[in-house]
C-alpha positions in Angstrom: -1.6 20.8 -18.5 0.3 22.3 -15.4 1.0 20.4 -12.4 -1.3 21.1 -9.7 1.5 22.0 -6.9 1.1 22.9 -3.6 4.7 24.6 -1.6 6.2 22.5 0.0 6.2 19.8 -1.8 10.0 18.9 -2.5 11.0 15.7 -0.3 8.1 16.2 2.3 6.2 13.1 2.8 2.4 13.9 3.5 0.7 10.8 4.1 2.8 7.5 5.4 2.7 4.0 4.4 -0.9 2.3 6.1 -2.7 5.6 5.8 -6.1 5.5 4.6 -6.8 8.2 1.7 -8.6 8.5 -1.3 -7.5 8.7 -4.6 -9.4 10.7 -7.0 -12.5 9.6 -4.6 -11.6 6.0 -4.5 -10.8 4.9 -1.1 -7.2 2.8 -0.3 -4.3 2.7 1.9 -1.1 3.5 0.9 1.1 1.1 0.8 5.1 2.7 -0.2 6.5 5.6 -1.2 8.9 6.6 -4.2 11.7 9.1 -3.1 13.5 10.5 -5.6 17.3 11.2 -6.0 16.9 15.1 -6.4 14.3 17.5 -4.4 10.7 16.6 -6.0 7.4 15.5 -5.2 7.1 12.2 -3.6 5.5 9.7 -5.0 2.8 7.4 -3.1 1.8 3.7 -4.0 -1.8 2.6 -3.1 -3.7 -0.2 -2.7 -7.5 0.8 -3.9 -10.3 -1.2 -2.2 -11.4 -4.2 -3.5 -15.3 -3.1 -4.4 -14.5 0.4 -5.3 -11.8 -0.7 -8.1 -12.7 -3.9 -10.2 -10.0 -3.2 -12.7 -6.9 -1.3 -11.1 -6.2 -2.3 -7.3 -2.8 -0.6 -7.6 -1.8 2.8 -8.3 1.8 3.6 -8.2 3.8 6.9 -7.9 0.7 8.6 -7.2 1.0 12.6 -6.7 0.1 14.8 -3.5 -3.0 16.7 -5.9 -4.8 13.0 -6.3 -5.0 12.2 -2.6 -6.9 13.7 0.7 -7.5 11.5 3.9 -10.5 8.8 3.5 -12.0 10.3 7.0 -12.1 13.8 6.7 -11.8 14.0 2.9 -9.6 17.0 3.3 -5.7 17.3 2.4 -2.5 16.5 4.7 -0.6 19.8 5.5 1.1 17.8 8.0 4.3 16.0 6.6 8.0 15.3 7.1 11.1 15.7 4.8 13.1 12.9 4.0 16.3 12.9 2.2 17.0 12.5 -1.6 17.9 8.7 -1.9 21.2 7.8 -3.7 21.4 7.8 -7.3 22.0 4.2 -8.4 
């Protein structure tokens, strides 16, 4: 299956650490964010709501297609790029 991908996505952060989204409709906060050492998607960890998600609270290294904002249900087109991190 092809990777849902919407330009640009390489090193752009869309939605920062304490923002409220939902995940595949399950509502959360993220909580970090995985930046790779090359250009490529980042990665969001979240924190799922206790009564939405009895058996995974945590999702890591979540992709941009799985999320939109809790409040408006819609996607973030707003974001910022960060820089590769060092290879360690």
């Amino acid at each position: 299956m092809a990777k849902k991908r919407v330009p640009p996505l390489d090193n752009i952060v869309y939605y920062r650490p304490g923002t409220r989204v939902l995940w595949n409709g399950k509502p959360g906060v993220v909580h970090g964010l995985h930046i790779k050492s090359y250009e490529y998607e980042v990665g969001y960890d979240i924190i799922l709501d206790g009564q939405s998600s009895k058996e995974e609270r945590e999702i890591y290294n979540s992709g941009y297609h799985e999320l939109v904002f809790e409040d408006t249900g819609k996607k973030s087109t707003d974001g910022y790029r960060v820089e590769p991190r060092e290879p360690m």
